[in-house]
Residue, then its C-alpha position, 0 to 999 in steps of 0.5 A: x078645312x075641305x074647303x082649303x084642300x078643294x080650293x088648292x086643288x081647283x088652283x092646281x087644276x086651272x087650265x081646265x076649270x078656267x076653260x071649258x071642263x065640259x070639253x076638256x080634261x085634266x091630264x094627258x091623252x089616252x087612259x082619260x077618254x077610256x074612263x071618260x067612256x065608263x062614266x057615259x056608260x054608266x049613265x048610258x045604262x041606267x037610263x035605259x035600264x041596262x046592267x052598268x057592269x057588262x056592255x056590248x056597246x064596245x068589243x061587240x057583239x061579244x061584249x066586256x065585262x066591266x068589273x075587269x076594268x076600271x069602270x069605277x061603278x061607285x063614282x059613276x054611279x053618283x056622278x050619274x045626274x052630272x054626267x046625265x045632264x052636263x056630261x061625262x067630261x064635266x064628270x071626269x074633272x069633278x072627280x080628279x078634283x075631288x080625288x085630290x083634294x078629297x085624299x089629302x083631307x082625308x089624310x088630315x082628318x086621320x093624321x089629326x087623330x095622332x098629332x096635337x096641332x092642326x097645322x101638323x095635320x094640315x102639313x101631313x095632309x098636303x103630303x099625301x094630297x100632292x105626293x108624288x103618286x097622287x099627281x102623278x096619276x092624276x095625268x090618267x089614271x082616274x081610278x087610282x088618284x081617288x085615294x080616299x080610303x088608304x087614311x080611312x083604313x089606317x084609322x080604322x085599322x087602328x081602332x079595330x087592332x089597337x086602341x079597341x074602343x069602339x064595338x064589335x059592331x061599329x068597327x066591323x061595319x065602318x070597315x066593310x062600308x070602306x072596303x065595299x067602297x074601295x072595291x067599287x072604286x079600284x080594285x087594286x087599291x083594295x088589294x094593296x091596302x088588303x097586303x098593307x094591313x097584312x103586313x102591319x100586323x105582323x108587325x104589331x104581332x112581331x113587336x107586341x106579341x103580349x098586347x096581341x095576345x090579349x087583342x087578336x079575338x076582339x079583333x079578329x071578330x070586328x074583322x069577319x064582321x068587316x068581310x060580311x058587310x063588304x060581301x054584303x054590299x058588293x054581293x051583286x058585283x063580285x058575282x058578275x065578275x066571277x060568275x058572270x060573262x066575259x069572266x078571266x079565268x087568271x093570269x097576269x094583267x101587266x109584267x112583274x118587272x116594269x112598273x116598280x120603283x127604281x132605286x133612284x127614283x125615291x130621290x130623283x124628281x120627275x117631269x111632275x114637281x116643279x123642282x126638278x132641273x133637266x138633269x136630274x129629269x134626265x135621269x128619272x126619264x130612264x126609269x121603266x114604265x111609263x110617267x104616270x107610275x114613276x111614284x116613288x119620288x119622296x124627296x130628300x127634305x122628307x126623308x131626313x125629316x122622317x129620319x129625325x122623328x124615327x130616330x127621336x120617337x123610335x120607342x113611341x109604337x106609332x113611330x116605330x110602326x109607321x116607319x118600319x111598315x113604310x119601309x117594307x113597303x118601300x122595298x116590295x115597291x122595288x119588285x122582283x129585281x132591282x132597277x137602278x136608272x133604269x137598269x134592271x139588276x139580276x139582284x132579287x127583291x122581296x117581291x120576288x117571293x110574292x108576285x106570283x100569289x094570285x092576288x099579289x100577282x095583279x099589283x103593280x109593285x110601284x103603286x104600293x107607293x100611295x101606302x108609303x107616302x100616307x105613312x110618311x105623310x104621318x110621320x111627317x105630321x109628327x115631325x111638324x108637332x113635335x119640332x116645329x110647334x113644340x121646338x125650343x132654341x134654334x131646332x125649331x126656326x131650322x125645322x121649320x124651314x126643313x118643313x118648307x123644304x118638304x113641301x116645297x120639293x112635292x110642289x108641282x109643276x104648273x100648269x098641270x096639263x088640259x086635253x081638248x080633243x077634236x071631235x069630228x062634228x059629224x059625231x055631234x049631228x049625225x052621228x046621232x040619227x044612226x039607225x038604233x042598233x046600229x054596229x059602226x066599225x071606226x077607223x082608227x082601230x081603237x084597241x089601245x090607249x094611243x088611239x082610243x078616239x072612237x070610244x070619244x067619238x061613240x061617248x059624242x054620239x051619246x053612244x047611239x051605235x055600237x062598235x066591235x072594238x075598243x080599249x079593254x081588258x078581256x079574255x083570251x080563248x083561254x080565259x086568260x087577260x088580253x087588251x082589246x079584241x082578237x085580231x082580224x083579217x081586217x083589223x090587222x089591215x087597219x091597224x097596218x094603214x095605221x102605222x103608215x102603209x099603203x092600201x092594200x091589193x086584196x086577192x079574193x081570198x083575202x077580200x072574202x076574209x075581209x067581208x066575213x070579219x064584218x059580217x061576224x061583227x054584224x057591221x052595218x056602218x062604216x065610218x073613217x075619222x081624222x087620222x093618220x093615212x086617212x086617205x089610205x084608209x078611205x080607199x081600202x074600204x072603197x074596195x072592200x065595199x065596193x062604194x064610195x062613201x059619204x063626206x060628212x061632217x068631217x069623215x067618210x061614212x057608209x052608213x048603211x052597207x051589204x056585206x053579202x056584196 
């Protein structure tokens, strides 16, 4: 059955494999060179016998710490002989494939465990494998479209809250195995199923209080034994995080009320499915956020397939549970206000109650989805198992086409989107017969994900130089969140040409500012690479320096300069 999932998701993704998926990627601009950035340093620093958690090829010499962003260690970790030999690309493809072929399989193997065909399961794992969240994400967002682990922990919490069949031990361990996983993967996955397993037993406390009663100490011991074997795993990168450099302190990474789920948008598709006229796109075009979390697209065949089941099997635990666990989701989902096309109400939501619990704080409202489609995804399976396989009369030809219309309203639109970049050849030739250590400053300035090509160049030049730059999450001189490094003098002129300005007429005063940020930065390259303004760019260098560069392989480089000049 991997098989299957694997072979509909090397379809879906065609455009790339049938290209060049060393070259090019699956998804869009922007986040996707970032990972691609921590799949090289991963490798990068294994290879050289470095941390793979801290670098200061990026935001030098200051340096980054990784488990504060989404360097996925696991992943890279084991993609380490593909991206060592064939690279970080190739990498990069493998693993969104696999993300989503790998969830919805995953979703079946869970779901096959409550259903009694294994079309239904198949039905229930496609759900999930091309819910709105998960292709949705998969245009960027690497870290957050590898959802293996929500169906593991469902099944797990299963067994280790309810049907108590398995040890103390074996329960224990297969969850904290999962959890150190999961930590290794995407933290805010971890703590969103960490929330959704909260909130599942209070569920089950609040419906059955006499089995939990007589369940809670089974349950509580596979539970510590869980957390001791996550700890155990994961030991040497919560210290790093923590206690190690380039530590936040705390603070909000993202605002509370921008990516949640607009109250049109469990209705209303998006540019991702394929059955989505202009019209309707029109209107989910408004929601907040940005396209890749516009996730809580569920359809309506779906909805009203859930509904049947809920309404027919509502004194069944599993139904009963599932559904009102989804819908509490679906609300925290909303955030802390209500958005309606786009508008945001004065109407206060749950969420408003939680965002600011520390850990609550860093989710994202709207990427709690993933957890309400994998329980639809259940739900529907049982609708599948229950009406379709064991219908009789006409309910079962008029539920099966409601299935079709399930599957056919989460269908995506094809071809789902390629990136090939254009990488400058000097990044490809001499870029690699830079003086070792040296400390490149790269125009454009990378600090954001609309121009994060120089982390691209740098993985190019098997990151032979290192750059005071970068698309980051770092601390602030108060230990709180920032993206990128502190603004310069000179990074503000950069970033000024950028955007369309003239080269600017330095006094001494502000040539001097200028020089001193380079030499803080121990700059001793400078390199100026297709971009917008590159002439511009070119030229308030040349009176920074006080030289003219070298044109080489398609930028202006000044390989080896003085900034004491």
């Amino acid at each position: 059955m991997l098989v299957g999932f694997l072979t509909l998701a090397l379809l879906m993704f065609h455009a790339t494999w049938a290209g060049s998926p060393s070259r090019s990627w699956i998804g869009v601009n922007g986040d996707p060179q970032v990972l691609i950035w921590f799949l090289q340093w991963s490798t990068y620093a294994w290879s050289h016998g470095l941390n793979p958690l801290l670098t200061h090829h990026i935001n030098f010499p200051g340096g980054v710490n990784l488990m504060w962003n989404t360097a996925m260690p696991l992943p890279s970790l084991l993609l380490y002989p593909v991206t060592r030999w064939f690279g970080p690309t190739l990498s990069f493809n493998l693993l969104v494939t696999a993300g989503v072929a790998g969830s919805g399989w995953c979703a079946y193997l869970v779901i096959s465990h409550h259903v009694k065909s294994t079309a239904a399961a198949v039905v229930g794992g496609l759900a999930y494998g091309s819910s709105q969240y998960v292709l949705g994400q998969a245009y960027g967002h690497l870290n957050l479209v590898f959802v293996l682990t929500p169906p593991l922990v469902l099944w797990l919490l299963d067994e280790i809250l309810v049907r108590q069949r398995w040890s103390l031990l074996r329960g224990g361990v297969c969850l904290g195995v999962v959890v150190a996983a999961q930590l290794l993967i995407s933290e805010e996955i971890l703590a969103s199923e960490a929330l959704t397993g909260s909130i599942a037993a209070v569920l089950l406390l609040a419906l059955y209080p006499r089995e939990a009663r007589s369940r809670w100490r089974r349950a509580l011991g596979a539970l510590v034994i869980a957390g001791a074997t996550a700890g155990a795993i994961a030991a040497w990168p919560l210290a790093t995080q923590f206690l190690g450099p380039g530590r936040i302190a705390g603070g909000r990474f993202q605002p509370p009320d921008v990516y949640v789920s607009d109250i049109w948008g469990f209705i209303v598709p998006t540019f991702v499915e394929r059955l989505a006229p202009s019209s309707l796109r029109a209107v989910s075009s408004h929601f907040t956020g940005n396209g890749l979390e516009w996730n809580a697209y569920v359809g309506v065949p779906l909805l009203v397939a859930v509904g049947i089941v809920a309404v027919r099997g509502w004194r069944v635990p599993l139904v009963r549970v599932s559904a009102l666990l989804a819908a509490a989701l679906a609300v925290l989902s909303l955030g802390p206000h209500l958005h309606v096309e786009g508008h945001v109400t004065a109407i206060p939501l749950p969420w408003a109650a939680i965002h600011h619990v520390p850990i609550a704080e860093q989710l994202l409202p709207g990427r709690l989805m993933v957890h309400v489609d994998l329980l639809l995804a259940l739900l529907l399976a049982l609708f599948v198992d229950s009406a379709v396989m064991a219908g009789t009369g006409w309910a079962r030809p008029a539920s099966a086409l409601l299935t079709v219309a399930v599957i056919a309203s989460l269908f995506p639109r094809l071809p789902y989107p390629s990136t090939t970049p254009t990488v400058p050849a000097f990044f490809r030739d001499d870029g690699r017969r830079l003086p070792s250590g040296a400390v490149a400053l790269v125009a454009p300035y990378a600090n954001t994900p609309f121009n994060v090509d120089p982390m691209l160049w740098q993985v190019s030049a098997r990151m032979r130089f290192r750059m005071p730059e970068g698309y980051y999450i770092g601390p602030d001189a108060s230990g709180r969140p920032m993206v990128g490094p502190e603004i310069k003098t000179i990074s503000m002129f950069m970033l000024q040409i950028e955007q369309g300005a003239p080269s600017p007429a330095l006094d001494p005063q502000q040539r001097a500012q200028v020089v001193g940020d380079l030499a803080s930065w121990r700059v001793n390259t400078v390199i100026v690479g297709p971009m917008k303004n590159q002439g511009v760019m070119v030229r308030f260098f040349e009176s920074v320096l006080r030289s003219p560069p070298t044109m080489t392989g398609g930028v202006a480089v000044w390989p080896r300069i003085d900034v004491g000049s």
